[in-house]
C-alpha positions in Angstrom: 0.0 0.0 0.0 1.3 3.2 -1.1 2.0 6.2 1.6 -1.0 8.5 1.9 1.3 11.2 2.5 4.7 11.2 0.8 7.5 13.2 1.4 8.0 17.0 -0.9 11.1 15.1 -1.5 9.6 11.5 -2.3 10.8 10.3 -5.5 7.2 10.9 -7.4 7.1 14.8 -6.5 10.6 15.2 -7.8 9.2 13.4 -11.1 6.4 15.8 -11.1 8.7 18.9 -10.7 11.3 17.2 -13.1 8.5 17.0 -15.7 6.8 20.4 -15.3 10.8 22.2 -15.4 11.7 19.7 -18.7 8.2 21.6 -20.6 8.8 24.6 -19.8 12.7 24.5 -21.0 11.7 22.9 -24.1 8.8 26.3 -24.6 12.0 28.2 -23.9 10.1 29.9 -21.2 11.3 31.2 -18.5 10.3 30.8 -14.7 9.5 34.5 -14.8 7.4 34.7 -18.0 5.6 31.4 -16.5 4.4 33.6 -13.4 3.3 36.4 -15.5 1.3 34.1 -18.1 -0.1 32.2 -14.6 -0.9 35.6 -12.5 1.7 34.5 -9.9 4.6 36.0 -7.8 7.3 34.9 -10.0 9.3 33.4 -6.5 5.9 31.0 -6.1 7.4 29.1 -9.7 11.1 28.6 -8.0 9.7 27.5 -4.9 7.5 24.9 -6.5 10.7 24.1 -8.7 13.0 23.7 -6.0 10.7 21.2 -4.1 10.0 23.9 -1.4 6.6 24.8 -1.7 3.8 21.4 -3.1 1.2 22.2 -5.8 -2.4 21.3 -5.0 -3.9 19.6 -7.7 -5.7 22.9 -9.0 -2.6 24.6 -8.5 -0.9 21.6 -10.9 -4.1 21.0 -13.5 -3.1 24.8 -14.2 0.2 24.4 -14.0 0.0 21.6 -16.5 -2.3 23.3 -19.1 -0.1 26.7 -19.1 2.5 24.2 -20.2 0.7 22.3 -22.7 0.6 19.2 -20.7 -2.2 17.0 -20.1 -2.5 16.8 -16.8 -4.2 13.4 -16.5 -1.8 11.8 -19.1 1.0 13.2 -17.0 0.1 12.1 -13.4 -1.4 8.6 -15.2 2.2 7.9 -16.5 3.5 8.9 -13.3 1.4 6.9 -11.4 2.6 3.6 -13.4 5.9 4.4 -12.9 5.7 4.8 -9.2 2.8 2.6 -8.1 0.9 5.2 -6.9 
């Protein structure tokens, strides 16, 4: 049985992170013209970068889209590849 409540650390949320970072290198967009296209305080995009502050799952449904990510393909690949 999978944790109910995993570490910001845990190997999944650093996928997640790793994966949201990847598409928004390959848009060439930076983290501060990802907080002005989401309405944020550009430090809110580090800290959820850097693993110091967890998205919500509205926070990462948004996050996703402003990427051009499906955000149920993503966390369903995920999910396979951590048994979560």
């Amino acid at each position: 049985m999978a944790k109910f409540r995993r570490s910001i650390h845990d190997g999944v949320h650093k996928a997640i992170r790793k994966e949201l970072v990847d598409a928004r290198k390959s848009l060439g967009m930076t983290q501060r013209e990802l907080a002005e296209k989401m309405q944020v305080p550009y430090s809110l995009i580090g800290k959820i970068e850097s693993g110091d502050r967890r998205l919500d799952m509205i926070e990462f449904v948004e996050y996703a889209k402003q990427l051009s990510l499906d955000p149920i393909i993503l966390l369903d690949r995920l999910s396979e590849e951590y048994s979560i």
